[in-house]
N, C-alpha and C positions, 0 to 999 in steps of 0.2 A: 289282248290285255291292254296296249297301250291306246285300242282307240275308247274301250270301256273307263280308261283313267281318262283320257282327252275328253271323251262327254261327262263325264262326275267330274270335273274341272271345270267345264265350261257352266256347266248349270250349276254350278255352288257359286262361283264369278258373276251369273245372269241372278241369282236368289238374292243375291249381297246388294247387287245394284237396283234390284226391281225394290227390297223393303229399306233401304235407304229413302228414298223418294217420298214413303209412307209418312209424311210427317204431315202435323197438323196444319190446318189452315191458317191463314193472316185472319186478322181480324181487318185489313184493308179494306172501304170498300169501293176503289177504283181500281182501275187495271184488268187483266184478266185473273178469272178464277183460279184456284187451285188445281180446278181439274183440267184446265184447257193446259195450264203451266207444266202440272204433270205428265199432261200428254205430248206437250210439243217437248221438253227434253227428254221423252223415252226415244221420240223419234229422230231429234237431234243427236241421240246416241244409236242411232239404227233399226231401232226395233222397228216389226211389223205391230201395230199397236190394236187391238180385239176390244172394243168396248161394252159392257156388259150392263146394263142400266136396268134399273128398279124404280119406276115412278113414269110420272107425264110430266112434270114441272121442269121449266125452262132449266137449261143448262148452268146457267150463274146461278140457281138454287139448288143445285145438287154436288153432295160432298164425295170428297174420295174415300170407299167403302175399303177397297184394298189393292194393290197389285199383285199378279201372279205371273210366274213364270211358264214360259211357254215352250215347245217346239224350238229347237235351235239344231238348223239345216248345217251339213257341214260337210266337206270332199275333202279323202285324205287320197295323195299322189304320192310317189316314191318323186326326192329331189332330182332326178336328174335333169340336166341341163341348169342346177344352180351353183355355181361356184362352190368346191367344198364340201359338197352336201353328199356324195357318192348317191349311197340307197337309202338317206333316211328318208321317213318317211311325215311329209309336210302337211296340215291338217290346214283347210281354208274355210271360213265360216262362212257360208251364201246366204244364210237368211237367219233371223231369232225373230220370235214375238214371245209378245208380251201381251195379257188380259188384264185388262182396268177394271173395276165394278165400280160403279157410282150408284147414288140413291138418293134419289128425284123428292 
């Protein structure tokens, strides 16, 4: 039961953060795009990042269609050997991704 709440945790925590992100573009047009910005802080926040593209048109002409949540890896260990912790049991996240769609 508690590693079924740990993952319905983690992925409602991964939903929050992936459609945050979701916002419109700048109307800027130097710098990097929306979707390069999009993608390097999914990755600056861990994610494995799954890019999903619609079109051939170069990359600064294509918008961000959506984020979605992905796969989110995780190892639960009984504490011991942590101070305290007797048997609970410690849940560790090894990997999460994340799916972009863009449209070209």
């Amino acid at each position: 039961m508690k590693k079924f709440l740990l993952s319905s945790l983690a992925a409602g925590a991964l939903t929050a953060a992936a459609l945050g992100l979701t916002t419109t573009a700048n109307a800027a047009p130097a710098g990097p795009s929306d979707v390069d910005t999009t993608i390097n802080q999914l990755r600056a926040q861990g994610f494995d990042v799954v890019v999903n593209r619609t079109g051939t048109a170069a990359l600064e002409q294509c918008t961000l269609s959506s984020v979605r949540p992905g796969q989110t890896f995780s190892r639960a260990d009984t504490g011991s050997g942590q101070p305290g912790s007797a048997f609970d049991i410690v849940t560790t996240v090894t990997g999460k991704t994340v799916y972009v769609d863009i449209v070209c």
